[in-house]
mmCIF entry with sequence, helices, sheets and N, C-alpha, C, O atoms, coordinates in Angstrom:
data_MODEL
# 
_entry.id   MODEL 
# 
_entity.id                         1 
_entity.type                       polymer 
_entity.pdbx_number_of_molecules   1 
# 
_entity_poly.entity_id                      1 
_entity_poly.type                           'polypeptide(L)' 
_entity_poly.nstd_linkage                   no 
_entity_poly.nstd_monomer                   no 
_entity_poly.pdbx_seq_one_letter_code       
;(UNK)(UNK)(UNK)(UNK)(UNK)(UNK)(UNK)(UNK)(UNK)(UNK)(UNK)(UNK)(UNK)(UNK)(UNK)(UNK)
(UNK)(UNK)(UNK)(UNK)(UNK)(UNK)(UNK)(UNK)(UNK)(UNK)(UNK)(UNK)(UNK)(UNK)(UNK)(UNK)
(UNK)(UNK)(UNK)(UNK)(UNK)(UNK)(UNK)(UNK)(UNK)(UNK)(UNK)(UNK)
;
_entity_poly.pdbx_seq_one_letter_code_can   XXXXXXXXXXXXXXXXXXXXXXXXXXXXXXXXXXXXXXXXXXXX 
_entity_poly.pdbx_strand_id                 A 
# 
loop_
_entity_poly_seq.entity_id 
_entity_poly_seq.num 
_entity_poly_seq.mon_id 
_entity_poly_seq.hetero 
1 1  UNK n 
1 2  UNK n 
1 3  UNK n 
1 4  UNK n 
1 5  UNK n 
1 6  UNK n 
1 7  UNK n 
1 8  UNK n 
1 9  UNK n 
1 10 UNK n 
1 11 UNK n 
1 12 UNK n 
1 13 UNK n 
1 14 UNK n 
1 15 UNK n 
1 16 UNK n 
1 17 UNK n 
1 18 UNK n 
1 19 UNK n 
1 20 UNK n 
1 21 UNK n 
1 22 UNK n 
1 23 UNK n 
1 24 UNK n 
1 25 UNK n 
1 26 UNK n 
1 27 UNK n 
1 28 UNK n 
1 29 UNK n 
1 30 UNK n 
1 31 UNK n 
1 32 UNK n 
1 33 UNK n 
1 34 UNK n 
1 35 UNK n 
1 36 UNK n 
1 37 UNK n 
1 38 UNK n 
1 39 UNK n 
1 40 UNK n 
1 41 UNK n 
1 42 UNK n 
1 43 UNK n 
1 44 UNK n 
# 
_struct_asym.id          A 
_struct_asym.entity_id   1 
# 
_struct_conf.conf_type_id            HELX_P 
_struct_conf.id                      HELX_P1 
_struct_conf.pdbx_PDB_helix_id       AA1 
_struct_conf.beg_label_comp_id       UNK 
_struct_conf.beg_label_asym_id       A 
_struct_conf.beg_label_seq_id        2 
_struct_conf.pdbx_beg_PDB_ins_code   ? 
_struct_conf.end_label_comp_id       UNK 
_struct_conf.end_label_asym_id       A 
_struct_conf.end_label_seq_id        40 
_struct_conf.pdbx_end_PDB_ins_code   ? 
_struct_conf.beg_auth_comp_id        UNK 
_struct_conf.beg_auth_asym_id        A 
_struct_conf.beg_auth_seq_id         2 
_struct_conf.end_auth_comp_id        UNK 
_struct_conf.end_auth_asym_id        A 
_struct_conf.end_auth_seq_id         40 
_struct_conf.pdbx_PDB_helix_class    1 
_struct_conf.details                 ? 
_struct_conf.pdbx_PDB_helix_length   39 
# 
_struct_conf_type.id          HELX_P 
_struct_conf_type.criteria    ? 
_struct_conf_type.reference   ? 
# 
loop_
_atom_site.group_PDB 
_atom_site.id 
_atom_site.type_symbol 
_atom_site.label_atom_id 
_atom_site.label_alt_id 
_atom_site.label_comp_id 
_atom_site.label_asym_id 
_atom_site.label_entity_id 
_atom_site.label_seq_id 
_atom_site.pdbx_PDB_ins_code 
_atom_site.Cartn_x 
_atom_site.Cartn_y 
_atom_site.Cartn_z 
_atom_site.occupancy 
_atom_site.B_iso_or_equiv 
_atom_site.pdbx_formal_charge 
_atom_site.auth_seq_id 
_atom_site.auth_comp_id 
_atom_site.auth_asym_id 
_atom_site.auth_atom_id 
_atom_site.pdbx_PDB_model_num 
ATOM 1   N N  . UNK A 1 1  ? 0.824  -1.202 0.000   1.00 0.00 ? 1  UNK A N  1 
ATOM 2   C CA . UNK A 1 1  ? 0.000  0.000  0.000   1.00 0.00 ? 1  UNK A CA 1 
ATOM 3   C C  . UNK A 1 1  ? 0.868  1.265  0.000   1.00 0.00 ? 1  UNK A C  1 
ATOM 4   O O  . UNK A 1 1  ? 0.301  2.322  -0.277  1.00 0.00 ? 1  UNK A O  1 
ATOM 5   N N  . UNK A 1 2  ? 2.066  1.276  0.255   1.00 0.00 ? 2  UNK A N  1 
ATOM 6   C CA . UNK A 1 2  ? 2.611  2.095  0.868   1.00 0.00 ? 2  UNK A CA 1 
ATOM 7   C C  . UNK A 1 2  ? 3.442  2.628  -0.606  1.00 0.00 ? 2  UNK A C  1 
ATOM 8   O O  . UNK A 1 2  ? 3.962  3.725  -0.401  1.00 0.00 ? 2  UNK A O  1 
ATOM 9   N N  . UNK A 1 3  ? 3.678  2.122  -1.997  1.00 0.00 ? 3  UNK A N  1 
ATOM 10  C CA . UNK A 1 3  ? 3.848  1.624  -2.951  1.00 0.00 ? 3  UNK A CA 1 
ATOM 11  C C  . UNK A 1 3  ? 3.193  2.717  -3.364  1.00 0.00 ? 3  UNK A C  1 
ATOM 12  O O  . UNK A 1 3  ? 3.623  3.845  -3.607  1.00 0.00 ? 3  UNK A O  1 
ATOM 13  N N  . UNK A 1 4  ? 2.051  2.251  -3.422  1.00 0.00 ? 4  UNK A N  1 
ATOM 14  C CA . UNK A 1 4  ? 0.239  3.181  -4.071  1.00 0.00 ? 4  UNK A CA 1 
ATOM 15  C C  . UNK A 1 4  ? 0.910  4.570  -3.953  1.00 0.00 ? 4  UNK A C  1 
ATOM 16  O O  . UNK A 1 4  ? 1.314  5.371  -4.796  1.00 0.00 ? 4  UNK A O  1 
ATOM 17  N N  . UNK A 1 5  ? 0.882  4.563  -2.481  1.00 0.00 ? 5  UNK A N  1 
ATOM 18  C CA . UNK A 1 5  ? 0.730  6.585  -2.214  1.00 0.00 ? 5  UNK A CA 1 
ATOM 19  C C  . UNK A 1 5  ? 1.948  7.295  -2.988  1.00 0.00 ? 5  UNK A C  1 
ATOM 20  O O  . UNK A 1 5  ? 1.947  8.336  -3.646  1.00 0.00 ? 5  UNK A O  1 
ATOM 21  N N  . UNK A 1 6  ? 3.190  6.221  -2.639  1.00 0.00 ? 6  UNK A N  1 
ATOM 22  C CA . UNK A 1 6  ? 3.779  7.142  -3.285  1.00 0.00 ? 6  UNK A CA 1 
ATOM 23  C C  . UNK A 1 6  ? 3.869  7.403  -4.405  1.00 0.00 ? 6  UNK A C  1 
ATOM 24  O O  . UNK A 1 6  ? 4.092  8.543  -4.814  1.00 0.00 ? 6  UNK A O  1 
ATOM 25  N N  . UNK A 1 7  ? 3.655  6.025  -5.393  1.00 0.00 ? 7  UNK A N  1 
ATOM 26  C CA . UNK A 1 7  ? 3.153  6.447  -6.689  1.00 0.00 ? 7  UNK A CA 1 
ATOM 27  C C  . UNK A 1 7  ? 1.918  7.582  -7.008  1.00 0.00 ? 7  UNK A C  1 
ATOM 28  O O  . UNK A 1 7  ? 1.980  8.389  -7.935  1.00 0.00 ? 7  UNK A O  1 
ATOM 29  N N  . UNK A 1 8  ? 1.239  7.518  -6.431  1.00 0.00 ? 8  UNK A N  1 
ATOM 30  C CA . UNK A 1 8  ? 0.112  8.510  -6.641  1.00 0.00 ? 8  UNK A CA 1 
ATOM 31  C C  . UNK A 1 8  ? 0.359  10.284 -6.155  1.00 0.00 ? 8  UNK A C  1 
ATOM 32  O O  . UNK A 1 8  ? 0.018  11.297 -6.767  1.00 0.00 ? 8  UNK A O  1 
ATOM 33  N N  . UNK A 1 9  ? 1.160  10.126 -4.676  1.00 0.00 ? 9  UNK A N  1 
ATOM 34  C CA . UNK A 1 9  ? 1.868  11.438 -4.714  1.00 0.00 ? 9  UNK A CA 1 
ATOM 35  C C  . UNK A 1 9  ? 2.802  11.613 -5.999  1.00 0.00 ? 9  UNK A C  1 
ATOM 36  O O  . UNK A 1 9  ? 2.550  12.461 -6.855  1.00 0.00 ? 9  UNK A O  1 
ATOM 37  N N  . UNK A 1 10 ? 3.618  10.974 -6.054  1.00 0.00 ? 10 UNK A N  1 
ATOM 38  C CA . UNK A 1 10 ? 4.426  11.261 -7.610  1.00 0.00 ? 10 UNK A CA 1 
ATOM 39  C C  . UNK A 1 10 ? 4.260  11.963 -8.692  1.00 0.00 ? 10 UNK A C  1 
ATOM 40  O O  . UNK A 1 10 ? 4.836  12.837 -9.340  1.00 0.00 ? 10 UNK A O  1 
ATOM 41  N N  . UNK A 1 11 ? 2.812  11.004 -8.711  1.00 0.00 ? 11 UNK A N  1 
ATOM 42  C CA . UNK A 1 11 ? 1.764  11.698 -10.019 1.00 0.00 ? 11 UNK A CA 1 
ATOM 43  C C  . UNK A 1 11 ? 1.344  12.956 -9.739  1.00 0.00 ? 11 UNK A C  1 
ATOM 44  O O  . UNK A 1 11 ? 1.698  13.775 -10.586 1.00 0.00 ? 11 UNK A O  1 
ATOM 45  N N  . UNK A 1 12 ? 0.727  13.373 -8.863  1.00 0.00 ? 12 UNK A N  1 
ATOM 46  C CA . UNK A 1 12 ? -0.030 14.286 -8.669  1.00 0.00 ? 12 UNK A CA 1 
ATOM 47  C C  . UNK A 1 12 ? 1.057  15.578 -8.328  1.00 0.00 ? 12 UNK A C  1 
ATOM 48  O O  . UNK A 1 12 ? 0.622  16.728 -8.384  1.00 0.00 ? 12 UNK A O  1 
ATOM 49  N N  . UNK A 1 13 ? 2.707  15.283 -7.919  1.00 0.00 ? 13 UNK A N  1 
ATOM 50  C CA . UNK A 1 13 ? 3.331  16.640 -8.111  1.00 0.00 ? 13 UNK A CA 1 
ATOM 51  C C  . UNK A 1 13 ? 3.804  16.669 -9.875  1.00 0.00 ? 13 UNK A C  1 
ATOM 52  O O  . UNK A 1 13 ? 3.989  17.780 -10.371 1.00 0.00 ? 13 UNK A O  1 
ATOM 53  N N  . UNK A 1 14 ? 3.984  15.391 -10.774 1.00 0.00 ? 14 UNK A N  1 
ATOM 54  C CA . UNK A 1 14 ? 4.045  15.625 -11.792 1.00 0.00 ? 14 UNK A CA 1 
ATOM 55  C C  . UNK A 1 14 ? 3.127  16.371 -12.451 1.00 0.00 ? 14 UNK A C  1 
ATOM 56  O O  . UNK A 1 14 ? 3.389  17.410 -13.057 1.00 0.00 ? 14 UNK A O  1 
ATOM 57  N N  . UNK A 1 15 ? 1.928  15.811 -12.339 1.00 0.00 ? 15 UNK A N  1 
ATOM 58  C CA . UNK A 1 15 ? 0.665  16.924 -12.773 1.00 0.00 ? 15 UNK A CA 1 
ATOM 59  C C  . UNK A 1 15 ? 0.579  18.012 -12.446 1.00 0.00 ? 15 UNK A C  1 
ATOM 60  O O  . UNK A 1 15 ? 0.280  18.753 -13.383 1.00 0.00 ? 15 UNK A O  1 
ATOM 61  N N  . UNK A 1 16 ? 0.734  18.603 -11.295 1.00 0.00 ? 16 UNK A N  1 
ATOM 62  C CA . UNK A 1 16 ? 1.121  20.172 -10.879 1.00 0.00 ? 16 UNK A CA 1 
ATOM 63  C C  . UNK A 1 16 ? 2.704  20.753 -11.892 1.00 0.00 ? 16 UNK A C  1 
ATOM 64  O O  . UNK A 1 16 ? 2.731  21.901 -12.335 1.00 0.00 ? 16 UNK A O  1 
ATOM 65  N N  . UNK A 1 17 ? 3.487  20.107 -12.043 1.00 0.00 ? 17 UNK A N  1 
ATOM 66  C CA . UNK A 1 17 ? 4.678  20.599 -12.255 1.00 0.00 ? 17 UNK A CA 1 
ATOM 67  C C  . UNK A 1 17 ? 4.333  20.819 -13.867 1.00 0.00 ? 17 UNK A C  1 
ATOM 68  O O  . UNK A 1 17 ? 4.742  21.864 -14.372 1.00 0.00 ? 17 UNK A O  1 
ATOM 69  N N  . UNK A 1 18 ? 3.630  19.921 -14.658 1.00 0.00 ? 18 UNK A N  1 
ATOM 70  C CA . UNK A 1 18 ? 3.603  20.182 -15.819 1.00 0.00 ? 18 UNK A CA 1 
ATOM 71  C C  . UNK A 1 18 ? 2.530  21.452 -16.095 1.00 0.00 ? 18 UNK A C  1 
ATOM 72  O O  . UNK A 1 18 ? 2.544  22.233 -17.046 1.00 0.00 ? 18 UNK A O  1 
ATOM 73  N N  . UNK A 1 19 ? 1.790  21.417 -15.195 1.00 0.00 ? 19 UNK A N  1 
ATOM 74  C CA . UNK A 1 19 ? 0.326  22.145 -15.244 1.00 0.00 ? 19 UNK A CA 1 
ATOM 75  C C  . UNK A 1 19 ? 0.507  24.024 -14.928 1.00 0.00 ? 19 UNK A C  1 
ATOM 76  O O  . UNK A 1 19 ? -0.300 24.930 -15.137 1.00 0.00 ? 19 UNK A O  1 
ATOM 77  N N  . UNK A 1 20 ? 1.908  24.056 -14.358 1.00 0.00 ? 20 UNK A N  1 
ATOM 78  C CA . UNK A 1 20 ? 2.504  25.216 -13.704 1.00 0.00 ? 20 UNK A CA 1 
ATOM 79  C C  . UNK A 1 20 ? 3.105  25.717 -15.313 1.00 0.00 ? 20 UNK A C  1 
ATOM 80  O O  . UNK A 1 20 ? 2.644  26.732 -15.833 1.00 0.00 ? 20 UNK A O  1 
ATOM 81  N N  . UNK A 1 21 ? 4.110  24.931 -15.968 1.00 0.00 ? 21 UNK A N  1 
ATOM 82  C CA . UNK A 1 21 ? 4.791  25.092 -17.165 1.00 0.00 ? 21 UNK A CA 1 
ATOM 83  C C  . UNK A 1 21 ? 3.717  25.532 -18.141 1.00 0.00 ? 21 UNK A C  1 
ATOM 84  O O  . UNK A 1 21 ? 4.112  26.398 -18.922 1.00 0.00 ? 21 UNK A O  1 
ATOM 85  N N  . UNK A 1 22 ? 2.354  25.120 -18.303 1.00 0.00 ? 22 UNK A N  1 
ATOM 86  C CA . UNK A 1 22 ? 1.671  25.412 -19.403 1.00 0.00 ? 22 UNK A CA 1 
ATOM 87  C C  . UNK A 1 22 ? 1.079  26.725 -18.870 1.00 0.00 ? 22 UNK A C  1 
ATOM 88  O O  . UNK A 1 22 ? 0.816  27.594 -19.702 1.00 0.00 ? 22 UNK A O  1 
ATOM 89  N N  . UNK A 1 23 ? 0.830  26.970 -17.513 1.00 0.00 ? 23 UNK A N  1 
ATOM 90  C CA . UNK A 1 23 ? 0.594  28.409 -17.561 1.00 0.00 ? 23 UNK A CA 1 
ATOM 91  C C  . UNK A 1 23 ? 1.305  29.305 -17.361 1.00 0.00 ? 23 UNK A C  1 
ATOM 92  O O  . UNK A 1 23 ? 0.853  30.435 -17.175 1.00 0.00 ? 23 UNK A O  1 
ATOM 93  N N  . UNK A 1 24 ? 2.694  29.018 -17.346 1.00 0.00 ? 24 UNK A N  1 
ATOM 94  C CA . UNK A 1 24 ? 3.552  29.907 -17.561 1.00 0.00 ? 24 UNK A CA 1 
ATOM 95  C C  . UNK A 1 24 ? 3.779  29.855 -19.266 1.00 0.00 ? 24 UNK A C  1 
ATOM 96  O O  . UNK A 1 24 ? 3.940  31.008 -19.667 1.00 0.00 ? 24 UNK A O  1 
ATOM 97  N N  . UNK A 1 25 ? 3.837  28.907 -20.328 1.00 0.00 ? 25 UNK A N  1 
ATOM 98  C CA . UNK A 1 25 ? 3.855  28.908 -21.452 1.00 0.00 ? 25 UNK A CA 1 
ATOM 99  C C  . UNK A 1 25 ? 2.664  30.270 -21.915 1.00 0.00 ? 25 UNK A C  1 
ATOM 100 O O  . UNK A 1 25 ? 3.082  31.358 -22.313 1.00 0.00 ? 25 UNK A O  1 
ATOM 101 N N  . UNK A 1 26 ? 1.625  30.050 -21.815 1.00 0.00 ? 26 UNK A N  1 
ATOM 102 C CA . UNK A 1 26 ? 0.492  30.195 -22.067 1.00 0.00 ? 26 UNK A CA 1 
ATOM 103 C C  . UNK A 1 26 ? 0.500  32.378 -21.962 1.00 0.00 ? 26 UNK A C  1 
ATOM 104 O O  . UNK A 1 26 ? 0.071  33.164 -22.806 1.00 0.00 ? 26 UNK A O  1 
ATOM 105 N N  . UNK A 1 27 ? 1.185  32.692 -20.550 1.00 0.00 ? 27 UNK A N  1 
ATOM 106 C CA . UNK A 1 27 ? 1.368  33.990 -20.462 1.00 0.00 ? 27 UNK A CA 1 
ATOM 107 C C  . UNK A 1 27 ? 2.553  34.572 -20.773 1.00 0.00 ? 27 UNK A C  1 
ATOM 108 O O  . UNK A 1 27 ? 2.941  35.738 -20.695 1.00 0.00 ? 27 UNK A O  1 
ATOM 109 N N  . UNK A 1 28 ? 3.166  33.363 -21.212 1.00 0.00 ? 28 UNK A N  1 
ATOM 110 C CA . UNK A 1 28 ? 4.340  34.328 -22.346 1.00 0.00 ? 28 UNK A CA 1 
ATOM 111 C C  . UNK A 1 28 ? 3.999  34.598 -23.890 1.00 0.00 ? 28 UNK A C  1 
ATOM 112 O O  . UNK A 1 28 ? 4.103  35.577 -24.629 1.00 0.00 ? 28 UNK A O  1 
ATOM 113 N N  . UNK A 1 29 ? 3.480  33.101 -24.060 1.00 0.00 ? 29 UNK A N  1 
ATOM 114 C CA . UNK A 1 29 ? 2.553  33.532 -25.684 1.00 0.00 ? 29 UNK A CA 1 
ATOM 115 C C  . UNK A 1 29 ? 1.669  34.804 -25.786 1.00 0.00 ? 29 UNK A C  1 
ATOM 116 O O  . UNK A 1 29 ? 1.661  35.556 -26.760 1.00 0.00 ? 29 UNK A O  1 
ATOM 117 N N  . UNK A 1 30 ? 0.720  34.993 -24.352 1.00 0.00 ? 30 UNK A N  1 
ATOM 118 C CA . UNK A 1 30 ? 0.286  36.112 -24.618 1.00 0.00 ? 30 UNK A CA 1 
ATOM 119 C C  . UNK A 1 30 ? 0.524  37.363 -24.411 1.00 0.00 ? 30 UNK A C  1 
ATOM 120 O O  . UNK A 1 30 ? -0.077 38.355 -24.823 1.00 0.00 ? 30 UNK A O  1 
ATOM 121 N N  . UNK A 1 31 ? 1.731  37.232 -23.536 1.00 0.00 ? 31 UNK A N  1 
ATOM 122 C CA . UNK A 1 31 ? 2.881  38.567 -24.133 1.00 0.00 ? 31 UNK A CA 1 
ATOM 123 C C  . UNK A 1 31 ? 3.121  39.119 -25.127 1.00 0.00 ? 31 UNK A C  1 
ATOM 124 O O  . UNK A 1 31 ? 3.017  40.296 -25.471 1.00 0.00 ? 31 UNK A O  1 
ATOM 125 N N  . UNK A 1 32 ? 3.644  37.748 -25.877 1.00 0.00 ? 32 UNK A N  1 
ATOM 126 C CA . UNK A 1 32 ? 4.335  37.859 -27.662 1.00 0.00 ? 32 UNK A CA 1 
ATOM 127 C C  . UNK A 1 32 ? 3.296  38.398 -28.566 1.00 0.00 ? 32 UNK A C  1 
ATOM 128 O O  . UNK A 1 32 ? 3.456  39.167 -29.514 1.00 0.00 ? 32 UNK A O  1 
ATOM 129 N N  . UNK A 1 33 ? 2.083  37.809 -28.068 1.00 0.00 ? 33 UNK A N  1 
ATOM 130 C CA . UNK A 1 33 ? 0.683  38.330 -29.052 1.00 0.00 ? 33 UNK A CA 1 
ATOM 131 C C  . UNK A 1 33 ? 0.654  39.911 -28.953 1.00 0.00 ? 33 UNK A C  1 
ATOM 132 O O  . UNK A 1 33 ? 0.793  40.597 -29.966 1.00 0.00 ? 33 UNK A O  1 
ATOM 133 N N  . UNK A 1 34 ? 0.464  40.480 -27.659 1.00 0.00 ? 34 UNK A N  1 
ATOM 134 C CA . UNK A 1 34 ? 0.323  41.479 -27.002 1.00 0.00 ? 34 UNK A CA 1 
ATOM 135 C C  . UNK A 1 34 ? 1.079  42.239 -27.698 1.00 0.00 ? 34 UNK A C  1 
ATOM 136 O O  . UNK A 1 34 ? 0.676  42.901 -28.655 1.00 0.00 ? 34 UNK A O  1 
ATOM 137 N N  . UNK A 1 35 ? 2.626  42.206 -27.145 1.00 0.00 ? 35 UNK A N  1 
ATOM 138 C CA . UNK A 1 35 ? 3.536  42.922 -28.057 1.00 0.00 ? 35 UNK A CA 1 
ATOM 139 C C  . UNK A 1 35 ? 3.462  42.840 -30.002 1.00 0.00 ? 35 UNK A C  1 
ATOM 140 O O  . UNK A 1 35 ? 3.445  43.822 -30.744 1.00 0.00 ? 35 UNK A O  1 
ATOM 141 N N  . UNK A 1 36 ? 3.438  41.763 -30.316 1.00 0.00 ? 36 UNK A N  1 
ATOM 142 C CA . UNK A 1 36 ? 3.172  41.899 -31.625 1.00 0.00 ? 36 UNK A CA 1 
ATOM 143 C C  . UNK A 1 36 ? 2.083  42.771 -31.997 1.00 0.00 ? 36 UNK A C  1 
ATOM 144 O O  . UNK A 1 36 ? 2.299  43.419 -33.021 1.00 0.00 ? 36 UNK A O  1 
ATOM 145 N N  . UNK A 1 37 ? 0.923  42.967 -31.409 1.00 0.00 ? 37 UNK A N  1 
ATOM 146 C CA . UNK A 1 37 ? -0.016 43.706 -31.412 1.00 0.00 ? 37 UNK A CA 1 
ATOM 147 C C  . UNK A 1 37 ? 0.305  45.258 -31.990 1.00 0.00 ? 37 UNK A C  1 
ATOM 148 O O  . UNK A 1 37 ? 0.079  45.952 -32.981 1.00 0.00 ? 37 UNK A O  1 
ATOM 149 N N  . UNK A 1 38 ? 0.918  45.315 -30.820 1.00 0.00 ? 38 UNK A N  1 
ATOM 150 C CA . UNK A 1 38 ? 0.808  46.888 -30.295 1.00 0.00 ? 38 UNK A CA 1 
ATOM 151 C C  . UNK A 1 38 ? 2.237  46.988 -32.093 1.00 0.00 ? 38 UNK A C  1 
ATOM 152 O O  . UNK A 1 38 ? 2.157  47.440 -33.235 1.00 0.00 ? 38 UNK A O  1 
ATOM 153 N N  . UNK A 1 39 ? 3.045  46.440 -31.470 1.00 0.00 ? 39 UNK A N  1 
ATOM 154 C CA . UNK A 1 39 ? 4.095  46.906 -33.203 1.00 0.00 ? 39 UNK A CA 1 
ATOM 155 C C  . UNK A 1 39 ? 3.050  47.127 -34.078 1.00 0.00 ? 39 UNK A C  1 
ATOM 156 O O  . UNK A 1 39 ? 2.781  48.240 -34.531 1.00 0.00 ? 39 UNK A O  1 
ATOM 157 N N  . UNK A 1 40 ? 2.477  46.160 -34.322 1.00 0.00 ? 40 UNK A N  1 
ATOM 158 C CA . UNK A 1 40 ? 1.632  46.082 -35.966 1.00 0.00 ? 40 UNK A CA 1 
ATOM 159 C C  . UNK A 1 40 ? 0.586  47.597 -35.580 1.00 0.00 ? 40 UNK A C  1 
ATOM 160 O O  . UNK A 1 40 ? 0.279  48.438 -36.425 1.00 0.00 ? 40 UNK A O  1 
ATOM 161 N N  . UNK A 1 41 ? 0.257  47.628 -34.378 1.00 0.00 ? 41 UNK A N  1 
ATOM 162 C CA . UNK A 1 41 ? -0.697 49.228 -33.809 1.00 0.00 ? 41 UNK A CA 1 
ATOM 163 C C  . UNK A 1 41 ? 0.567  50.109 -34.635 1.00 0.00 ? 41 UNK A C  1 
ATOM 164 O O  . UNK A 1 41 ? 0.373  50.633 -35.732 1.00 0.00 ? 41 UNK A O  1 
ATOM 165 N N  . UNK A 1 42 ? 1.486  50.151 -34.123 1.00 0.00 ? 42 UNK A N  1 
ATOM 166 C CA . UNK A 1 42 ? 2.394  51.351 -34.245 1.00 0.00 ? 42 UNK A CA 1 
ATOM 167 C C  . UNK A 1 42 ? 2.910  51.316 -36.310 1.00 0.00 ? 42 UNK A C  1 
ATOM 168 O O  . UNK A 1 42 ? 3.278  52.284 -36.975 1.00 0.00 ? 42 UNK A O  1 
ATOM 169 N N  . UNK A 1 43 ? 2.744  49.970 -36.750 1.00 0.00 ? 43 UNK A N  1 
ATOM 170 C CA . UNK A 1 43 ? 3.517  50.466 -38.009 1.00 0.00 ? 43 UNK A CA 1 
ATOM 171 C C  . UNK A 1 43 ? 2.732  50.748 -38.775 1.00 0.00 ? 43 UNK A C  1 
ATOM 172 O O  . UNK A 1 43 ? 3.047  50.561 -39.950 1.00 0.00 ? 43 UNK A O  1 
ATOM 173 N N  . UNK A 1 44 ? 1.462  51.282 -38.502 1.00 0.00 ? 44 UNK A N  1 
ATOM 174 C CA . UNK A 1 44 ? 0.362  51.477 -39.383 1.00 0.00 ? 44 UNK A CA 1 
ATOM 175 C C  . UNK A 1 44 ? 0.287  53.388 -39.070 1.00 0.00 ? 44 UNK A C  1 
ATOM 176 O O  . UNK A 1 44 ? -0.559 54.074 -39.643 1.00 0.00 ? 44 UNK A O  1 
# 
């Protein structure tokens, strides 16, 4: 049993750890959008 938990704790900081990366992915893309934005605002 003792087997279980830690496999299952394992999982569940893997799932946080990946889940942290995509929302940090996620608010840098929408940085890049952001900024691309505002350029394409400005070269017009």
């Amino acid at each position: 049993m003792n087997n279980v938990k830690l496999t299952y704790d394992y999982t569940l900081s893997s799932i946080k750890v990946v889940s942290e990366n995509i929302a940090r992915t996620n608010a840098k893309l929408a940085s890049v959008l952001a900024l691309s934005g505002v350029l394409i605002n400005f070269s017009y």
